[in-house]
Structures are given as structure tokens and as C-alpha cells.
Jmol script that loads the backbone (N, CA, C; Angstrom):
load data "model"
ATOM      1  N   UNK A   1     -14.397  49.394  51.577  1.00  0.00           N
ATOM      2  CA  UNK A   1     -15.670  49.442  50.874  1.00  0.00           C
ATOM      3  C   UNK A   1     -16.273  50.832  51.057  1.00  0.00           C
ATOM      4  N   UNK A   2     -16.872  51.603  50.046  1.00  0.00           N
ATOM      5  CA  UNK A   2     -17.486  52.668  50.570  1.00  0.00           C
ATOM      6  C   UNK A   2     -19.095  52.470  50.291  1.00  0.00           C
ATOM      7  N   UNK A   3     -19.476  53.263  51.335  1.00  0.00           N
ATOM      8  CA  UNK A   3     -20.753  52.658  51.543  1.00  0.00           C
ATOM      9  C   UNK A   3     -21.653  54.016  50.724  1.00  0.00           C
ATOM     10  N   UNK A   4     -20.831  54.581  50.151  1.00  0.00           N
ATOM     11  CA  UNK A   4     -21.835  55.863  48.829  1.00  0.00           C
ATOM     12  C   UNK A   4     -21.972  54.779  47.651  1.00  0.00           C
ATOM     13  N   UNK A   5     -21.593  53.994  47.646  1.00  0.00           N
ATOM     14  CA  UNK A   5     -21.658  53.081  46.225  1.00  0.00           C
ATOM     15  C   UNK A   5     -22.860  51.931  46.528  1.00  0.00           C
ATOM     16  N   UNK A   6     -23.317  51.592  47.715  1.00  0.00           N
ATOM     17  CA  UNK A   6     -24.309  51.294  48.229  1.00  0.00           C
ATOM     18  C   UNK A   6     -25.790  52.137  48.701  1.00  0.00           C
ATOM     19  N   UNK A   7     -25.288  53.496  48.933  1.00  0.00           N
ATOM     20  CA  UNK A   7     -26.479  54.586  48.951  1.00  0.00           C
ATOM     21  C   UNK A   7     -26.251  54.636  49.987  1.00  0.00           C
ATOM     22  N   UNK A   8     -25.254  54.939  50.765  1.00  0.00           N
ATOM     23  CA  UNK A   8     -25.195  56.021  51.619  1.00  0.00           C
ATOM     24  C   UNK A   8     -25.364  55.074  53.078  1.00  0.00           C
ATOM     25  N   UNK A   9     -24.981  55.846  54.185  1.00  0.00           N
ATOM     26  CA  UNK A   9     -25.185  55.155  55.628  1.00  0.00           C
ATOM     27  C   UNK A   9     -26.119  55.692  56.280  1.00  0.00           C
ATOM     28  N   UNK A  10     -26.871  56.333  56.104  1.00  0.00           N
ATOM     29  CA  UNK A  10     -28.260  57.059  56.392  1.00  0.00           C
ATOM     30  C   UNK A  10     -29.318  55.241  55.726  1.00  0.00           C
ATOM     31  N   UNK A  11     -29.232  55.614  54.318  1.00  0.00           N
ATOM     32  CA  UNK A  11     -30.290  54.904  53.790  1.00  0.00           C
ATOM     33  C   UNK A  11     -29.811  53.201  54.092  1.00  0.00           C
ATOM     34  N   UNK A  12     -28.451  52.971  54.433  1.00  0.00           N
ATOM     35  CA  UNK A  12     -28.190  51.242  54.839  1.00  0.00           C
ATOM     36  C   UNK A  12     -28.872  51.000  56.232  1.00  0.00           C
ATOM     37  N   UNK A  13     -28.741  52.290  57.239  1.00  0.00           N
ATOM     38  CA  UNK A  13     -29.263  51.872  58.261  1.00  0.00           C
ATOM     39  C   UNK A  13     -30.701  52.238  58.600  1.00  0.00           C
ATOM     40  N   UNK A  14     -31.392  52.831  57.277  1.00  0.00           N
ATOM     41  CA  UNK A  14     -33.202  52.762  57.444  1.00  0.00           C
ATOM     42  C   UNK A  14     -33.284  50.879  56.711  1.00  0.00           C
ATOM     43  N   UNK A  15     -32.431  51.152  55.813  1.00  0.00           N
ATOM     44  CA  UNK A  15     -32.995  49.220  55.388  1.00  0.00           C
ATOM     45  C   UNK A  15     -32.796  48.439  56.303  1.00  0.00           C
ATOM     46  N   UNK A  16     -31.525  48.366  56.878  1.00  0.00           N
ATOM     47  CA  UNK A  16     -31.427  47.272  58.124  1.00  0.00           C
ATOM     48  C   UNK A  16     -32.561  47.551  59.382  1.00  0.00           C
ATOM     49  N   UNK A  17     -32.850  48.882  59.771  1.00  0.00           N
ATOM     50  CA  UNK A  17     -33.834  48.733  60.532  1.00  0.00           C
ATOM     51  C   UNK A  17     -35.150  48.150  60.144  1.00  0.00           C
ATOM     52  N   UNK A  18     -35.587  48.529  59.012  1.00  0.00           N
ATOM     53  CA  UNK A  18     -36.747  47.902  57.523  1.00  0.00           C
ATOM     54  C   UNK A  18     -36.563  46.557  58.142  1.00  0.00           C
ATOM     55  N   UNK A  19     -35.649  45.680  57.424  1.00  0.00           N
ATOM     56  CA  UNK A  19     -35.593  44.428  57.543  1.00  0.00           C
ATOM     57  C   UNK A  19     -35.908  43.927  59.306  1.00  0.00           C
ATOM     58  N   UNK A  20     -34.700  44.326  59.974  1.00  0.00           N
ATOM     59  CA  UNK A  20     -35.210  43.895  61.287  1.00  0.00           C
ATOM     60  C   UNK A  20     -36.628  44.000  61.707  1.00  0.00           C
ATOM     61  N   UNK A  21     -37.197  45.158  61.821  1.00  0.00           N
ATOM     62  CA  UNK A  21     -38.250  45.020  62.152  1.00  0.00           C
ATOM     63  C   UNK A  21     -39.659  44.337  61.116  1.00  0.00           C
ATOM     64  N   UNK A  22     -39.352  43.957  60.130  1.00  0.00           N
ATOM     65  CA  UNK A  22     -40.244  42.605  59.352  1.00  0.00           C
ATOM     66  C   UNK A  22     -40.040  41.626  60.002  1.00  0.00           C
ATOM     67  N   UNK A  23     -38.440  41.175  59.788  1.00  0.00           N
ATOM     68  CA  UNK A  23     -38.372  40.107  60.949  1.00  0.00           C
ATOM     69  C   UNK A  23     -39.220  39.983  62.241  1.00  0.00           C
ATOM     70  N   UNK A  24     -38.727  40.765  62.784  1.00  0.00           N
ATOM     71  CA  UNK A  24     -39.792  40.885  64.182  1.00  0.00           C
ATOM     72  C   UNK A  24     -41.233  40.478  64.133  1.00  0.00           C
ATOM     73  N   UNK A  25     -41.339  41.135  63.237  1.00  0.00           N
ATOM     74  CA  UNK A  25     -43.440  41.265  62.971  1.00  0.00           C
ATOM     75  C   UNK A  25     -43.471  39.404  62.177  1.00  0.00           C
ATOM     76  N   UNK A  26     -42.297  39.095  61.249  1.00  0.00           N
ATOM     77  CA  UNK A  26     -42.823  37.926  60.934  1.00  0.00           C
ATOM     78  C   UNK A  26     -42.781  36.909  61.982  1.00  0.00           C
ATOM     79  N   UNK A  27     -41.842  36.813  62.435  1.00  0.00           N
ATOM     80  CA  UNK A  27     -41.489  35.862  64.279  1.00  0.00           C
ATOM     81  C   UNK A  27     -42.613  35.944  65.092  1.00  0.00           C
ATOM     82  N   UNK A  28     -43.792  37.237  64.902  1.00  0.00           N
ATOM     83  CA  UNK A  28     -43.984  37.638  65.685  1.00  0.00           C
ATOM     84  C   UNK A  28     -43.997  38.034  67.272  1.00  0.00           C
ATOM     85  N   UNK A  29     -43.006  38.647  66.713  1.00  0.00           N
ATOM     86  CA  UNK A  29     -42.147  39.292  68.299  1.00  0.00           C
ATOM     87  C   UNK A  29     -42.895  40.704  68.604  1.00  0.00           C
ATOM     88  N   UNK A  30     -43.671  41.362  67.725  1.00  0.00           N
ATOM     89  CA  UNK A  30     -44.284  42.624  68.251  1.00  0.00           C
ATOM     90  C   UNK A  30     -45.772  42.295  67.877  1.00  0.00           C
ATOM     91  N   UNK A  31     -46.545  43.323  68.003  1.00  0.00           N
ATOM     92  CA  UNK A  31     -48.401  43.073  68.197  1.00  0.00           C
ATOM     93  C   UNK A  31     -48.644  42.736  67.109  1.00  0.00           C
ATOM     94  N   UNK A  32     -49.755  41.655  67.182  1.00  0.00           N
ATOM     95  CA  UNK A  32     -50.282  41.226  65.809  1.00  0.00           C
ATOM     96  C   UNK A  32     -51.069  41.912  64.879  1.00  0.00           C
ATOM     97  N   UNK A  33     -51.764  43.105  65.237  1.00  0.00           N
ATOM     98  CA  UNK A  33     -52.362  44.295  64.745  1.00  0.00           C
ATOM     99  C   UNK A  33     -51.131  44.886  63.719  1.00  0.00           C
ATOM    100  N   UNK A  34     -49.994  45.113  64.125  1.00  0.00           N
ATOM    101  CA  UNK A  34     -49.255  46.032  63.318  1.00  0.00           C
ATOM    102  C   UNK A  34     -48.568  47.236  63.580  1.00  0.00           C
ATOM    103  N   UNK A  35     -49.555  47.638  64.477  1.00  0.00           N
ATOM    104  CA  UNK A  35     -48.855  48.721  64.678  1.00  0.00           C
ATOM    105  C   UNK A  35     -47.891  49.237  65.274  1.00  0.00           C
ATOM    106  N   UNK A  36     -47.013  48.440  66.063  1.00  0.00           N
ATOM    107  CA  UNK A  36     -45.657  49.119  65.972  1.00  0.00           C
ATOM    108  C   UNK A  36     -44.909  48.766  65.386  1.00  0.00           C
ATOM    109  N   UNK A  37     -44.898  47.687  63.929  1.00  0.00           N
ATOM    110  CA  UNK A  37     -44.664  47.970  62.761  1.00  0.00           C
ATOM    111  C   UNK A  37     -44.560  48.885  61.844  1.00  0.00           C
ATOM    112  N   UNK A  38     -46.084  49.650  61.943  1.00  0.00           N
ATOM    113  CA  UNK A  38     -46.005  50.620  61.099  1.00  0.00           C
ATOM    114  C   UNK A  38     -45.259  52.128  61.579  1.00  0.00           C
ATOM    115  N   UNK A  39     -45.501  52.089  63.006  1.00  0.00           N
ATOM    116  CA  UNK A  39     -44.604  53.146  63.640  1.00  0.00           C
ATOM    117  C   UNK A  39     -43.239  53.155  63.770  1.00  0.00           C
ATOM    118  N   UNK A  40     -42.665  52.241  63.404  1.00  0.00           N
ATOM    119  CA  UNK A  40     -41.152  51.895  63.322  1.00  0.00           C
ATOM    120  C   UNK A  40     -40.773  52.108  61.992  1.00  0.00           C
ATOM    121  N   UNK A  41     -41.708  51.959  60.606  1.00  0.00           N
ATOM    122  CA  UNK A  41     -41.307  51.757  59.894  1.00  0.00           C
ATOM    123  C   UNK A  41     -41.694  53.112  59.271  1.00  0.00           C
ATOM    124  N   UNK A  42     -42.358  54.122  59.639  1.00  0.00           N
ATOM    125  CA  UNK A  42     -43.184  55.581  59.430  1.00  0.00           C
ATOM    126  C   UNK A  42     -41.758  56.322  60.105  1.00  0.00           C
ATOM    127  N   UNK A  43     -41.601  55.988  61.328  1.00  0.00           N
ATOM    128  CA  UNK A  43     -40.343  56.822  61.604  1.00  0.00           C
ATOM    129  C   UNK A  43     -38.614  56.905  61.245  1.00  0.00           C
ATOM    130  N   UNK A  44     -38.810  55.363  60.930  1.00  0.00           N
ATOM    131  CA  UNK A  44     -37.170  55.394  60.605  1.00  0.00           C
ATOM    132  C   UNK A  44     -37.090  56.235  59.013  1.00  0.00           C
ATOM    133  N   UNK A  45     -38.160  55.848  58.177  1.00  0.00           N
ATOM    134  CA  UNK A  45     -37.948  56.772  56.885  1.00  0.00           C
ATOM    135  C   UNK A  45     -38.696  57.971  56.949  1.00  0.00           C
ATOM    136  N   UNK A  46     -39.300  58.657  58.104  1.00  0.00           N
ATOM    137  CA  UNK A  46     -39.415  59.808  58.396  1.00  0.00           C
ATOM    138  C   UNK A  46     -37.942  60.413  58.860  1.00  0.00           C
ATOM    139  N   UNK A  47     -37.398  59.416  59.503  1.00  0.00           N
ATOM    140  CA  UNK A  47     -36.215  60.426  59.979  1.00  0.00           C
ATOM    141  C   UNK A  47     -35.243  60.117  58.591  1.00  0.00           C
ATOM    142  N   UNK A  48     -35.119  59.682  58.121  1.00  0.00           N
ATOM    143  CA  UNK A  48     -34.079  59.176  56.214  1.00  0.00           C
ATOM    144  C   UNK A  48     -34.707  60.577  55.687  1.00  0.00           C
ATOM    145  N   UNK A  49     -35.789  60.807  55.620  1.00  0.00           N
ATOM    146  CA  UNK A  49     -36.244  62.241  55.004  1.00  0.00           C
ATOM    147  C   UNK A  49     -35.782  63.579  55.413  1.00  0.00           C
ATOM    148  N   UNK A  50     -36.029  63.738  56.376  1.00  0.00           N
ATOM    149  CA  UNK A  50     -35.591  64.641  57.149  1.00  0.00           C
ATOM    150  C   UNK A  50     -33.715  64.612  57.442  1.00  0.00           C
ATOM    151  N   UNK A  51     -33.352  63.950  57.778  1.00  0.00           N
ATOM    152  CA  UNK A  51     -31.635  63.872  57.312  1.00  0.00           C
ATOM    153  C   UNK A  51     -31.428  64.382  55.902  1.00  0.00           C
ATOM    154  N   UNK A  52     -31.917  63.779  54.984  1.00  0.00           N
ATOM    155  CA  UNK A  52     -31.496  63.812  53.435  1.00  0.00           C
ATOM    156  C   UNK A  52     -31.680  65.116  53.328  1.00  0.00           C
ATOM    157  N   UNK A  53     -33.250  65.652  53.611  1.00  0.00           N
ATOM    158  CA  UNK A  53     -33.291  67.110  53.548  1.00  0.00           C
ATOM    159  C   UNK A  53     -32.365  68.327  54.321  1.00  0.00           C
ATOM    160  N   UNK A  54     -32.142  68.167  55.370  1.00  0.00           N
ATOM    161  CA  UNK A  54     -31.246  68.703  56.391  1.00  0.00           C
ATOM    162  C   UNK A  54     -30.017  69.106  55.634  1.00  0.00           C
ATOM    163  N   UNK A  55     -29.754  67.691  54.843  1.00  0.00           N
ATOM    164  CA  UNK A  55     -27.904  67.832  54.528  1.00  0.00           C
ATOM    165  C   UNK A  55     -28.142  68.432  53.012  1.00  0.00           C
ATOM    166  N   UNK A  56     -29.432  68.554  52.237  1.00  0.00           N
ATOM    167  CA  UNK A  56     -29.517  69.174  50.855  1.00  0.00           C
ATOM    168  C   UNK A  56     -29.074  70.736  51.341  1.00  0.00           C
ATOM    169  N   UNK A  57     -29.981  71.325  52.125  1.00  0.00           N
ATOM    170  CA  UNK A  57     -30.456  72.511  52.171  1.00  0.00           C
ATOM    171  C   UNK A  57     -28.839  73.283  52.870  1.00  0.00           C
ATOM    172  N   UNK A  58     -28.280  72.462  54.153  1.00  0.00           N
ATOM    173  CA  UNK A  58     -27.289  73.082  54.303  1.00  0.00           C
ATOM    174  C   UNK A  58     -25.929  72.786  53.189  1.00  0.00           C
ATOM    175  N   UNK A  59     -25.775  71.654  52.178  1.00  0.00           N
ATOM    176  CA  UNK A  59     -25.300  72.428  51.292  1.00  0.00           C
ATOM    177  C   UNK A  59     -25.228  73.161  49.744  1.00  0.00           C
ATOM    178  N   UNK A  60     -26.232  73.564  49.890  1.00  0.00           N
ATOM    179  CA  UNK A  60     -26.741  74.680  49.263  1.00  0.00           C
ATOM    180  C   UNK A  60     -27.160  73.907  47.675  1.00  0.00           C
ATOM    181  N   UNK A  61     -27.416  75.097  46.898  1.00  0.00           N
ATOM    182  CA  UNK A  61     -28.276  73.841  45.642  1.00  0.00           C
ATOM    183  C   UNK A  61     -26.993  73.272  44.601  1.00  0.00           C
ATOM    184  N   UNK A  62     -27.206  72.364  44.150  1.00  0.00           N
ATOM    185  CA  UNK A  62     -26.372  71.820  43.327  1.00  0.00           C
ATOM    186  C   UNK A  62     -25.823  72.630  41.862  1.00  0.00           C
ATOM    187  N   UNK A  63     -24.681  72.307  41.547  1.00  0.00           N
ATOM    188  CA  UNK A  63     -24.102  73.251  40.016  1.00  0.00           C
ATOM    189  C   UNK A  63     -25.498  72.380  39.033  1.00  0.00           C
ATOM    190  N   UNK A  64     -25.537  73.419  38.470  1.00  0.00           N
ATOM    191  CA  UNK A  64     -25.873  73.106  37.290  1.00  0.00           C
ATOM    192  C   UNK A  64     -25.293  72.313  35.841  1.00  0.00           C
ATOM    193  N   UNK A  65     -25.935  71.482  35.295  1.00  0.00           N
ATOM    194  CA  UNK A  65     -24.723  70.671  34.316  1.00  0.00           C
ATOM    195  C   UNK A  65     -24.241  71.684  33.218  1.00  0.00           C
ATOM    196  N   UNK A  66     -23.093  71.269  33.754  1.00  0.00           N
ATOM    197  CA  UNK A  66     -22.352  71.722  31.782  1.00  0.00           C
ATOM    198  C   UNK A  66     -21.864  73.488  32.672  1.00  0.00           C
ATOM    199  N   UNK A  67     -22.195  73.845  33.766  1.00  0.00           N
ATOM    200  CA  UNK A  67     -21.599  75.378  34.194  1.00  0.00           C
ATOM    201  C   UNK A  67     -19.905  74.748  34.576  1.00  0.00           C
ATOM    202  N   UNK A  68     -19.638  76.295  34.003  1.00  0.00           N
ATOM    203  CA  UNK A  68     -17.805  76.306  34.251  1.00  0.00           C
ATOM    204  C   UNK A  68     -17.820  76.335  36.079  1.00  0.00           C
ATOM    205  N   UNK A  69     -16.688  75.332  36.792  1.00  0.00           N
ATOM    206  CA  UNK A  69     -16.688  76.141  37.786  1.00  0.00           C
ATOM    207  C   UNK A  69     -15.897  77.326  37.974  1.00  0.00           C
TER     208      UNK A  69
END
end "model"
wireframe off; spacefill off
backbone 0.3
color backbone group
């Protein structure tokens, strides 16, 4: 199976963390306020951002459509 046809293993393992930690908050297994909900869920797609960007920039900008290579 490749997991680019799913979006990548960066973005499967911000959803599975996503999901787990709803779970959690719905069970309520963490504070009823939220907030380390929202800090779990601020950082795992803070860090999906920052990866995605990381791996754009080091490899360099994309061809343009329709250029010869």
C-alpha cells in the first residue's frame, strides 16, 4: 500500500493523533476545560506545518507546467 495515495505519513500520523486525542477528551480521559486538547491538537498540526514546509523549501520550487525538462 503506499501511503502518498492516502496523503502522506506526516499527515496519517497528525490524523491518528487528531482522532486519538478526541477520543481521549470524549472518554474523558484529559481536563474537562480543554485544554490539553487544544494543545495537542495546536501542536501536532503545528509540527505537519512546519515538516511540510521544511521538506518544500529544501527541495527547491517546483517545475513549472508544460516546461521542457
Amino acid at each position: 500500500m503506499n501511503l502518498e495515495t492516502l496523503g502522506g505519513r506526516r499527515f496519517l500520523l497528525t490524523l491518528g493523533c487528531g482522532v486519538a486525542t478526541t477520543m481521549l477528551q470524549l472518554l474523558g480521559k484529559l481536563d474537562p476545560a480543554g485544554s490539553t486538547y487544544a494543545l495537542t491538537v495546536i501542536g501536532t498540526v503545528g509540527a505537519y506545518i512546519a515538516g511540510n514546509t521544511t521538506q518544500k523549501v529544501k527541495q527547491g520550487p517546483a517545475p513549472a507546467e508544460g516546461a521542457q525538462p
